[in-house]
C-alpha positions as CSV (number, residue, x, y, z in Angstrom):
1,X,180.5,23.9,66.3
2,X,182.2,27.1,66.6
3,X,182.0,28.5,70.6
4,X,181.2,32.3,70.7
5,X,182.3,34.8,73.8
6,X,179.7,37.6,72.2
7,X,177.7,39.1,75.4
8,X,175.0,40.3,73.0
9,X,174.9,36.8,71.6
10,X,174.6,35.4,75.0
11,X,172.0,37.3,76.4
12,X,169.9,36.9,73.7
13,X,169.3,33.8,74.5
14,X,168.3,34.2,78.0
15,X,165.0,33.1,79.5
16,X,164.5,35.2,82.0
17,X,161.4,36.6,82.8
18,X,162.2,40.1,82.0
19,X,163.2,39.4,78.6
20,X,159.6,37.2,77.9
21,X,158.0,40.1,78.3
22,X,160.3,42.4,76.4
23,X,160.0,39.5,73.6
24,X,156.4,39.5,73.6
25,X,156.1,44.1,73.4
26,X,157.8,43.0,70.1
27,X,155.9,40.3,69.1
28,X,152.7,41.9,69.7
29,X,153.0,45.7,70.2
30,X,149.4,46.5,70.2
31,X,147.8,43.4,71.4
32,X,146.3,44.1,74.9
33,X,148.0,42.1,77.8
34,X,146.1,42.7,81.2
35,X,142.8,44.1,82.4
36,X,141.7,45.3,85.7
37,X,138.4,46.9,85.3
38,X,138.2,49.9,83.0
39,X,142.2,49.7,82.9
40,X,144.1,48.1,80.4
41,X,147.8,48.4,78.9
42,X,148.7,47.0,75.8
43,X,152.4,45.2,75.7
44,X,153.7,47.5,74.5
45,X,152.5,49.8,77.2
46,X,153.1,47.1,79.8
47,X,156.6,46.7,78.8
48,X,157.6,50.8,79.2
49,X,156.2,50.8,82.6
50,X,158.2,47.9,83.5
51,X,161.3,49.5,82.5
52,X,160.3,52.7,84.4
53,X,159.5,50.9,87.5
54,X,163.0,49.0,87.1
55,X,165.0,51.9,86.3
56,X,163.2,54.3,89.1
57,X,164.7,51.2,91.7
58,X,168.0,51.1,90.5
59,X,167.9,54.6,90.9
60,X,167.2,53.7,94.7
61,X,170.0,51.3,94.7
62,X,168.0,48.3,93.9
63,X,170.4,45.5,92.6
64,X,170.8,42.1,91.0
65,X,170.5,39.3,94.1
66,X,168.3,42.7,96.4
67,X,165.1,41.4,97.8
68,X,161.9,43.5,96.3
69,X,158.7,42.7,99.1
70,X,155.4,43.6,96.8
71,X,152.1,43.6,99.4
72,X,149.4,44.5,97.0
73,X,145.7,43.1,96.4
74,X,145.4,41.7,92.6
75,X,146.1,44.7,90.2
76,X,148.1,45.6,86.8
77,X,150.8,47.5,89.6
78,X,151.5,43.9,91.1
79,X,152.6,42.4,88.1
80,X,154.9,45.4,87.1
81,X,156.5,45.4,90.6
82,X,157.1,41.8,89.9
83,X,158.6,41.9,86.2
84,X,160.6,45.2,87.0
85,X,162.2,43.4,89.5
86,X,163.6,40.4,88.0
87,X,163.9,42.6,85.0
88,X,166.7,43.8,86.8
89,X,168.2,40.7,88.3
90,X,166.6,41.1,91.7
91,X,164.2,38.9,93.8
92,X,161.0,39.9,93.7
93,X,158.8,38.7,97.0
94,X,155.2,38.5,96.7
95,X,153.4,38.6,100.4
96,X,150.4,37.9,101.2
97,X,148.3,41.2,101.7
98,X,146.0,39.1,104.3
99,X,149.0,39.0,106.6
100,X,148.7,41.1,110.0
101,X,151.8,43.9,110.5
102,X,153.8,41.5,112.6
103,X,154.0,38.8,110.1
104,X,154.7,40.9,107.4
105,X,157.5,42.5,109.7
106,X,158.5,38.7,109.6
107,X,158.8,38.2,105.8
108,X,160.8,41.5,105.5
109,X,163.1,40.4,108.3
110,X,163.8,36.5,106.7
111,X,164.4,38.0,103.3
112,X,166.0,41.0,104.0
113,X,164.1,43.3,101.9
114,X,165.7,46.6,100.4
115,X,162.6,48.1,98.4
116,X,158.8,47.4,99.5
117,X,155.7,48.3,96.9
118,X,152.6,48.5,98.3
119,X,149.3,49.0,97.7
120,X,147.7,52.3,99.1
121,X,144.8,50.2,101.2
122,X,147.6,48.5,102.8
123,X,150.4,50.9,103.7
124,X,149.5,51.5,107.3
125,X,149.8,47.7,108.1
126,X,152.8,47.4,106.1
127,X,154.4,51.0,107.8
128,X,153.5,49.3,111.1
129,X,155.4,46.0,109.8
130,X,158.6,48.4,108.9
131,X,159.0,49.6,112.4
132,X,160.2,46.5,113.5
133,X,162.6,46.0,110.8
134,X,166.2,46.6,110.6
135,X,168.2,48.7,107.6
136,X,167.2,51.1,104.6
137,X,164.5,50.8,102.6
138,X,162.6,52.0,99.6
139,X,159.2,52.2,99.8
140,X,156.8,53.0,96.6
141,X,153.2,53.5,97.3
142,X,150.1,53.5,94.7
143,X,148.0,56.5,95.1
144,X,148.3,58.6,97.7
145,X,151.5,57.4,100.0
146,X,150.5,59.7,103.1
147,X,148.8,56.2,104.6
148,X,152.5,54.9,104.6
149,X,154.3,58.2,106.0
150,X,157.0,60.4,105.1
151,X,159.5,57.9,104.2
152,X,157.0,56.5,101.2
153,X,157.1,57.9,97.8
154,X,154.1,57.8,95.4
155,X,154.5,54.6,92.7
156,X,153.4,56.8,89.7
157,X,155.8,59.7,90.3
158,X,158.5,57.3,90.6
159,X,157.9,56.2,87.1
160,X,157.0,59.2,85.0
161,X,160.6,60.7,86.4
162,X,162.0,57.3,84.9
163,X,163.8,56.2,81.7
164,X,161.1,54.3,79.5
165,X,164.3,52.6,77.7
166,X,165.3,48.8,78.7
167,X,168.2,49.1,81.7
168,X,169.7,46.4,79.3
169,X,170.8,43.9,82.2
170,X,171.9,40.8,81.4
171,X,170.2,38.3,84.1
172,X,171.1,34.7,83.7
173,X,168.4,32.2,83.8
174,X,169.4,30.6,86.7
175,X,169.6,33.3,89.0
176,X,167.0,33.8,91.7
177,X,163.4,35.3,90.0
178,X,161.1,35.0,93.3
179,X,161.1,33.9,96.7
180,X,157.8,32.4,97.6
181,X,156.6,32.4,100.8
182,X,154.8,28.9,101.5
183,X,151.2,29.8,102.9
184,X,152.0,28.1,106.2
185,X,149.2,26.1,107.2
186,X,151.8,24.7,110.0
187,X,153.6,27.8,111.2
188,X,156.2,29.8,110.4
189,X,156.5,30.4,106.5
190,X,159.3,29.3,104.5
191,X,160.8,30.9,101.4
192,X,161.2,28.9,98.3
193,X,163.6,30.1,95.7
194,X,162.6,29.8,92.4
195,X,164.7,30.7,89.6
196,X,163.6,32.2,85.8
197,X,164.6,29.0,84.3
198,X,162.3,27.4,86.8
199,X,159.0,29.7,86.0
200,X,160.2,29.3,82.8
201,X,159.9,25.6,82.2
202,X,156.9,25.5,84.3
203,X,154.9,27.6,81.7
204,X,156.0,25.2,78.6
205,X,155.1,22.4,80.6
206,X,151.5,23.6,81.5
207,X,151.3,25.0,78.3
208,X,152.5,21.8,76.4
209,X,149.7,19.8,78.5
210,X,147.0,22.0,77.8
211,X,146.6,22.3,74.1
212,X,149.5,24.1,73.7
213,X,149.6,27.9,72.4
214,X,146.4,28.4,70.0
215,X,146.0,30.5,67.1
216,X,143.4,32.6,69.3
217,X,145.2,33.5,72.3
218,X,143.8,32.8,75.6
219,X,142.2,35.0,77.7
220,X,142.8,34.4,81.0
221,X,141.0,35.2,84.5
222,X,143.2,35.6,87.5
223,X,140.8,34.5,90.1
224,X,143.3,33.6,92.9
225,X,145.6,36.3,94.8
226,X,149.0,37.0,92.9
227,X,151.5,36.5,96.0
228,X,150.7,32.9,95.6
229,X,152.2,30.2,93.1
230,X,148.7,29.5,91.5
231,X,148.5,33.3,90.3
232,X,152.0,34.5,89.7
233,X,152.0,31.3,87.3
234,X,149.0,32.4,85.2
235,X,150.0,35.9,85.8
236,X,153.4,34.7,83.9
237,X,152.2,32.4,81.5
238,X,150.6,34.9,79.2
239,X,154.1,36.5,78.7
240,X,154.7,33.3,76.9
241,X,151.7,32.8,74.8
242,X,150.9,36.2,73.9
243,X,147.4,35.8,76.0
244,X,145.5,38.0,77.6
245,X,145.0,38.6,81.6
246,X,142.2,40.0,83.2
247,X,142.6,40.8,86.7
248,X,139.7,40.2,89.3
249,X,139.1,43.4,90.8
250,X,137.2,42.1,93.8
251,X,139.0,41.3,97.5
252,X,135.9,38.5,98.1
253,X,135.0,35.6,96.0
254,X,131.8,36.2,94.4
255,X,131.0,33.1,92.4
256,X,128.0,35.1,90.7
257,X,130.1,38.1,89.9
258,X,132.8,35.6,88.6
259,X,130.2,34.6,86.0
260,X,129.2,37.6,84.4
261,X,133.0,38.1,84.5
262,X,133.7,35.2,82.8
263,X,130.8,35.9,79.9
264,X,131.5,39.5,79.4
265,X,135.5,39.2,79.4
266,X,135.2,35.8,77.3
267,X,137.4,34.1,79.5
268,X,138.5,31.2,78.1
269,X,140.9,29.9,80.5
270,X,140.3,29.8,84.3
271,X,142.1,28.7,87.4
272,X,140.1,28.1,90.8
273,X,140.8,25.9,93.6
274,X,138.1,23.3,94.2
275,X,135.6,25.0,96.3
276,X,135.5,28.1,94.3
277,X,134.7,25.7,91.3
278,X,132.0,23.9,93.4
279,X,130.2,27.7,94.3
280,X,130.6,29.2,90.8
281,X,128.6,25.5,88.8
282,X,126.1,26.1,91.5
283,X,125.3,29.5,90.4
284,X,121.5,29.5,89.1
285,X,121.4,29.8,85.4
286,X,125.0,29.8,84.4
287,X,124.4,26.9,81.9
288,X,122.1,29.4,79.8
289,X,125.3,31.6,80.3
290,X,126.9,32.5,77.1
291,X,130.6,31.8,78.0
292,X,133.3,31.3,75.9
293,X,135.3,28.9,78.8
294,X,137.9,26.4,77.2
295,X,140.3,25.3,79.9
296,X,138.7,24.9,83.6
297,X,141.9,24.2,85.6
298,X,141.5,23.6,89.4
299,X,144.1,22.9,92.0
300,X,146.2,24.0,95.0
301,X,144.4,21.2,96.9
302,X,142.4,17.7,96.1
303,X,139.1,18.3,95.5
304,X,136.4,15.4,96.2
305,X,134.9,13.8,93.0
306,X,131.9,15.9,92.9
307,X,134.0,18.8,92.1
308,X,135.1,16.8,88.5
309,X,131.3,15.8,88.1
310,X,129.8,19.4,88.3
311,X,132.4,20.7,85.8
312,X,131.5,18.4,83.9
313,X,127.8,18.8,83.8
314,X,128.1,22.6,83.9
315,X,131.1,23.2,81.1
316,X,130.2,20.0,78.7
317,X,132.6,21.5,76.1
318,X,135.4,22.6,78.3
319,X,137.3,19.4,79.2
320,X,138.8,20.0,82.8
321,X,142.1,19.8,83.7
322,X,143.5,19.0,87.6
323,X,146.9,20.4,88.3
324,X,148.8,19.2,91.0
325,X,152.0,20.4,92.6
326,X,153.4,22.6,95.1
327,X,155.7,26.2,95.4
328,X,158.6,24.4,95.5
329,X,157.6,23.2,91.7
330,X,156.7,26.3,90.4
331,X,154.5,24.4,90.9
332,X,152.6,22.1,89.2
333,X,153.8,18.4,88.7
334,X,151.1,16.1,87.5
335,X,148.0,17.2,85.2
336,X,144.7,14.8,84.9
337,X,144.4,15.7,81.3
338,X,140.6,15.6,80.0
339,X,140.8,12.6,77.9
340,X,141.0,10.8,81.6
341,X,139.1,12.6,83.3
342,X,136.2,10.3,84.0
343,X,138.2,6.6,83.9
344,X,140.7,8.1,86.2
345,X,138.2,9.9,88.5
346,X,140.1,10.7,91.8
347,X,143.5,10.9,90.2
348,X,145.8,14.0,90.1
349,X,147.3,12.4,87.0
350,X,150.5,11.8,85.7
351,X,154.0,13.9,85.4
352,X,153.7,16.7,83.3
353,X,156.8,16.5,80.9
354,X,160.2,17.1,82.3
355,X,159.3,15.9,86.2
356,X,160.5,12.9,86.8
357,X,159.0,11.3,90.6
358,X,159.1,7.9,93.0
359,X,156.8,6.7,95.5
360,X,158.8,5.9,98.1
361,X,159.6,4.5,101.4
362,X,161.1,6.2,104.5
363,X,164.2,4.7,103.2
364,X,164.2,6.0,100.2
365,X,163.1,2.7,98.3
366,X,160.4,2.5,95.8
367,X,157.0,1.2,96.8
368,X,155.3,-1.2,94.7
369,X,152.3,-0.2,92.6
370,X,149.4,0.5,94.3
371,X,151.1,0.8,98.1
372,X,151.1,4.5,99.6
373,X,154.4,5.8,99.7
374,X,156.0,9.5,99.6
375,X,156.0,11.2,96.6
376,X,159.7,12.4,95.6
377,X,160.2,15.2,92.4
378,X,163.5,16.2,90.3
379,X,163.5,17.9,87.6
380,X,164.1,21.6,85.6
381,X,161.1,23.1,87.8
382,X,162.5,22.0,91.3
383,X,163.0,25.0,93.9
384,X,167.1,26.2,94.9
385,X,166.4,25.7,97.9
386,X,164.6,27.8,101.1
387,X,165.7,31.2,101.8
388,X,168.7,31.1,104.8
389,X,167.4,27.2,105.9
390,X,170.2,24.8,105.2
391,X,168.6,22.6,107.5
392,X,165.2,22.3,106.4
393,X,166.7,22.5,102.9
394,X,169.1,19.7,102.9
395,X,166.0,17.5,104.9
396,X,164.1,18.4,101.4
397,X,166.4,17.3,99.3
398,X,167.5,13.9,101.2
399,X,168.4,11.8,98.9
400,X,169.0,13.7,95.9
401,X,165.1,14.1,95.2
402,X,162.9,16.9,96.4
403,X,160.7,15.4,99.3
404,X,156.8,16.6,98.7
405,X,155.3,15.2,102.0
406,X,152.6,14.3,99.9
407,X,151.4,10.4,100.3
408,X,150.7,9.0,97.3
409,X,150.3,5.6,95.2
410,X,151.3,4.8,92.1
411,X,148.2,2.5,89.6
412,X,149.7,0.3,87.0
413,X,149.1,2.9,84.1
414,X,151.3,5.9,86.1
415,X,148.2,7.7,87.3
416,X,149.0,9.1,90.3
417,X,146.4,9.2,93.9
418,X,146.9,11.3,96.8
419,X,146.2,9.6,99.7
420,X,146.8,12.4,102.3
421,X,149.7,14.7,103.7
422,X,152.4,13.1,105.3
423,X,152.0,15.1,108.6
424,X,148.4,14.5,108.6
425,X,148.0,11.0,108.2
426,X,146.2,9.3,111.7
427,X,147.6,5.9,113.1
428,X,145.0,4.6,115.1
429,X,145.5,0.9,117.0
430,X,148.4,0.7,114.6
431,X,146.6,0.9,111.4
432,X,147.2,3.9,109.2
433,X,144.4,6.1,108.2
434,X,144.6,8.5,105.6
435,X,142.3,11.7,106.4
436,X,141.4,12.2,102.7
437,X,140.0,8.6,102.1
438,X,137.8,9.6,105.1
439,X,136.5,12.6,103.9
440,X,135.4,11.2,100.5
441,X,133.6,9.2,102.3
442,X,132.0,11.6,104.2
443,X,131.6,14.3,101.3
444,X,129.4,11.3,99.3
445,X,126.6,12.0,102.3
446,X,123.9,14.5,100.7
447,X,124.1,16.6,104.1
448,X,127.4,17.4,103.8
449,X,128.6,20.8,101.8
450,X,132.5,20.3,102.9
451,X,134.1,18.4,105.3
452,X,138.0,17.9,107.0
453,X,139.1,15.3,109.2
454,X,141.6,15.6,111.7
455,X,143.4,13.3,114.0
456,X,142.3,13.4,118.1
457,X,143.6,11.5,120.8
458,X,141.5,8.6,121.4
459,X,142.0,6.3,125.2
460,X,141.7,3.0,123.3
461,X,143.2,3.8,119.7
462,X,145.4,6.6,120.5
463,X,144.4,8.7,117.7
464,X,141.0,8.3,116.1
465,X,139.4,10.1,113.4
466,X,137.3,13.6,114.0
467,X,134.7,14.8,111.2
468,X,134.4,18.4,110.9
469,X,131.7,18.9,109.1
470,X,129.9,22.3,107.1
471,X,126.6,21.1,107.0
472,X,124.8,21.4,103.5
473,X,121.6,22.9,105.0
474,X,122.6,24.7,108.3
475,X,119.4,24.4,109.7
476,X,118.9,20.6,109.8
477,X,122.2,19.1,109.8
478,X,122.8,15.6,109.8
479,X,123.0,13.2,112.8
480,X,126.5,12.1,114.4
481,X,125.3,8.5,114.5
482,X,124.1,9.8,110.8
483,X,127.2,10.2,109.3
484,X,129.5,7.5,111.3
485,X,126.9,4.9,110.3
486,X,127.2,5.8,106.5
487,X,130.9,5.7,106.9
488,X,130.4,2.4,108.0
489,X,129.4,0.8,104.5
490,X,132.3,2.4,102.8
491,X,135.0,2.7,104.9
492,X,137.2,-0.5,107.2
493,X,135.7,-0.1,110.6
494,X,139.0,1.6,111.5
495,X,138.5,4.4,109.6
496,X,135.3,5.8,110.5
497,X,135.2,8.8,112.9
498,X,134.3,8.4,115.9
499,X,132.9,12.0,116.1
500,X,131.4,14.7,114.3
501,X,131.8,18.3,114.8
502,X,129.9,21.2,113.0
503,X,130.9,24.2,111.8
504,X,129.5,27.5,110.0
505,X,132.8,27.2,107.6
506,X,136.4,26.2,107.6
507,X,139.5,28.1,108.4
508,X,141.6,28.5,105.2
509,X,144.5,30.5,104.6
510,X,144.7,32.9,101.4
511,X,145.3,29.9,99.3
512,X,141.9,28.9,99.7
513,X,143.6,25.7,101.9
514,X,141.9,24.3,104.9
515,X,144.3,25.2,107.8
516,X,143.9,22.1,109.3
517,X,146.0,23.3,112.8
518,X,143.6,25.0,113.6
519,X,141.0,22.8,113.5
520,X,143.3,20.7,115.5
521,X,143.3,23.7,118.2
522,X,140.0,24.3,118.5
523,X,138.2,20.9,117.8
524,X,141.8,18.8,119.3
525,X,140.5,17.2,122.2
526,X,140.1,13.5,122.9
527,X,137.2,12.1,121.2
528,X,134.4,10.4,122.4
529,X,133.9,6.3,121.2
530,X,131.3,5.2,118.9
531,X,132.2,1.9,118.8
């Protein structure tokens, strides 16, 4: 075979993410590729604003390897900030537009930002967040950016002064696309590099595993913020398939206004973690609800049984899928594909094509089938690394294999269980007790809407299990004695809690995850015996 030097050539057969989108304006010119309420571009349409947007920040000295922060609620703005930036070779940074000014301030700081976009609602808290950061920095602002202050320019003047024409830079697959910032349900957030080839793969493998790209193209319903990995992916997958994306225009789930979302847009592909699932099947009359819904997909955590069972009494015709992964995959890993669905009940599936994983050991040594374990990932999707943490990065990657902290076993067809997170696993009297065994139990009792169980200190055990429990009916929760006796038919004596808290609702982070420290702060202290 004949080796060529030709640039032109070379970058043509990039897979960045700026050139998917470019691919797709020519593909489908006319064909409309987001909405956000009355608003919608077409590809084409998308595609010019993109190359505005990524012109007006080179203008401003934005580079290949710069750092773009974007701190915006879900809108067609967020996903240009996001293409223009990798369109040029830079990093773009989604933040979470629920963080407080000093924690922002943080994520600027870690990454080193050089250009900030940022939603008008939000450019007080992120001026505030400025202050306190070192070095230049250009900051575009939708609508009016007086909110921000003198050093903000407005977004939409920045590209109608801009070149509509492609900057033309060649950005090599492997280079750095995002830098993710994990939703820290234990602290301090870490930043995951992911590169285009990466996002890239990720979307043919989710793609691949879901029926593939159909002669009607989907069309999809963000549902789920875009600074996290669960929306920037289904944000980024149409740019592969040619789908469409409506964006969610409201800041609080609504499971009814999801509906008539879902049957006026006819959505037929949807992604919603668990509980958002759970509220939107219990919405009265949405099985006389004419919907057009294909592809339920839940994920970002394990969901109970009953969440599988109400899909699939309320969507009889749209198989479910469960994805399983995390940021540092791009994200997903394993998919519980339809045809399983009900033999495999409980499982997060097997590895999507591509991922190869072990259940292992603390010594790095494969457990046998069925025994809990560690599950390890490598593969085309794994992360770079996390941003300026060689530490924490080479502890991830001990080994050779990306370390999940995920405990997990293995059955003797591949299927994949979680048993619990590494960190939160309780070892009471010896015995290990996995929290999310626990609450499966506990979420089987009719009284009980959600429930997380965290480890306390215990004067005979050590650590014993707590219950924190949302009641189903507020007003006549169950008994403690209630709920630890029903634990007792199903669960090893070990394992039951020994108490039972209630709550109004759970703490959960903008992922829709339970923050589980701080049930641990609050609900902490040594537990009482119900031996």
């Amino acid at each position: 075979m004949q080796a060529h030097d030709n640039d032109a050539v070379a970058a043509a057969r990039r897979m960045s993410y700026g050139a998917q989108l470019a691919r797709c304006a020519r593909k489908f010119p006319d064909r409309m590729a987001m909405r956000h309420g009355t608003r919608a571009l077409t590809f084409t349409e998308l595609d010019e604003r993109v190359s505005r947007l990524a012109n007006a920040l080179s203008a401003r000295g934005v580079e290949r390897g710069s750092r773009v922060a974007v701190v915006m609620h879900n809108r067609i703005e967020t996903a240009e900030s996001y293409l223009a930036a990798v369109r040029l070779g830079a990093i773009a940074v989604p933040v979470n537009f629920r963080l407080v000014a000093a924690e922002i301030a943080y994520i600027l700081a870690d990454c080193g930002a050089t250009a900030l976009l940022v939603d008008e609602r939000l450019a007080a808290t992120c001026a505030e967040a400025a202050r306190d950061v070192e070095g230049p920095i250009t900051v575009l602002v939708t609508g009016d950016p007086a909110a921000y202050g003198p050093d903000a320019e407005p977004y939409e003047a920045a590209l109608a002064a801009a070149s509509p024409q492609d900057p033309g830079i060649d950005v090599p697959e492997n280079d750095p696309a995002f830098l993710m910032y994990t939703s820290g349900t234990t602290g301090r957030p870490k930043g995951a590099v992911l590169t285009h080839f990466n996002l890239v793969m990720a979307a043919f493998t989710v793609l691949s595993a879901t029926g593939g790209i159909r002669r009607e193209p989907d069309v999809s319903l963000l549902g789920v913020p875009m600074f996290h990995i669960a929306g920037l992916s289904v944000t980024l997958r149409g740019l592969l398939s040619g789908g469409r994306l409506v964006i969610d225009a409201s800041l609080a789930f609504d499971p009814a206004a999801l509906v008539d979302v879902l049957e006026k847009e006819r959505i037929t592909s949807c992604f919603l973690v668990p509980s958002q699932w759970q509220a939107v099947c219990a919405v009265p009359g949405i099985k006389d609800r004419e919907l057009a819904l294909r592809t339920p997909v839940w994920g970002a955590s394990v969901a109970p049984p009953s969440v599988l069972e109400s899909l699939q009494e309320c969507f009889p015709d749209a198989p479910a899928y469960s994805a399983f992964g995390q940021t540092e995959m791009s994200p997903t890993t394993t998919m519980l594909r339809a045809e399983d669905a009900v033999r495999k009940m409980g499982s997060v599936g097997t590895p999507l094509p591509g991922i190869e994983v072990r259940i292992v050991d603390e010594e790095m040594r494969d457990v046998p089938v069925g025994e809990v374990g560690e599950i390890v990932y490598r593969g085309p999707t794994t992360m770079l690394g996390y941003w300026n943490k060689p530490a924490e990065t080479a502890a991830a990657f001990a080994g050779g294999w990306f370390h999940s902290g995920d405990l997990c076993r293995m059955d003797e067809e591949g299927f994949i269980y979680v048993v619990d997170r590494k960190k939160d696993m309780i070892i009471s009297g010896g015995e290990n007790i996995y929290c999310a065994e626990v609450e499966a139990a506990i979420d089987a009792h009719p009284g009980v809407a959600e429930v997380a169980v965290i480890g306390v200190d215990h004067p005979k055990w050590v650590q014993t299990p707590r219950a924190v429990v949302v009641p189903a009916d507020p007003a006549n929760p169950p008994a403690e004695k209630e709920l630890i006796d029903h634990c007792r038919s199903r669960l090893a004596s070990y394992k039951k809690p020994t108490s039972v808290v209630f709550v109004d609702a759970m703490p959960r982070n903008a992922s829709g995850k339970i923050q589980k420290f701080r049930l641990r702060e609050r609900y902490g202290r040594e537990a009482d015996s119900h031996d």
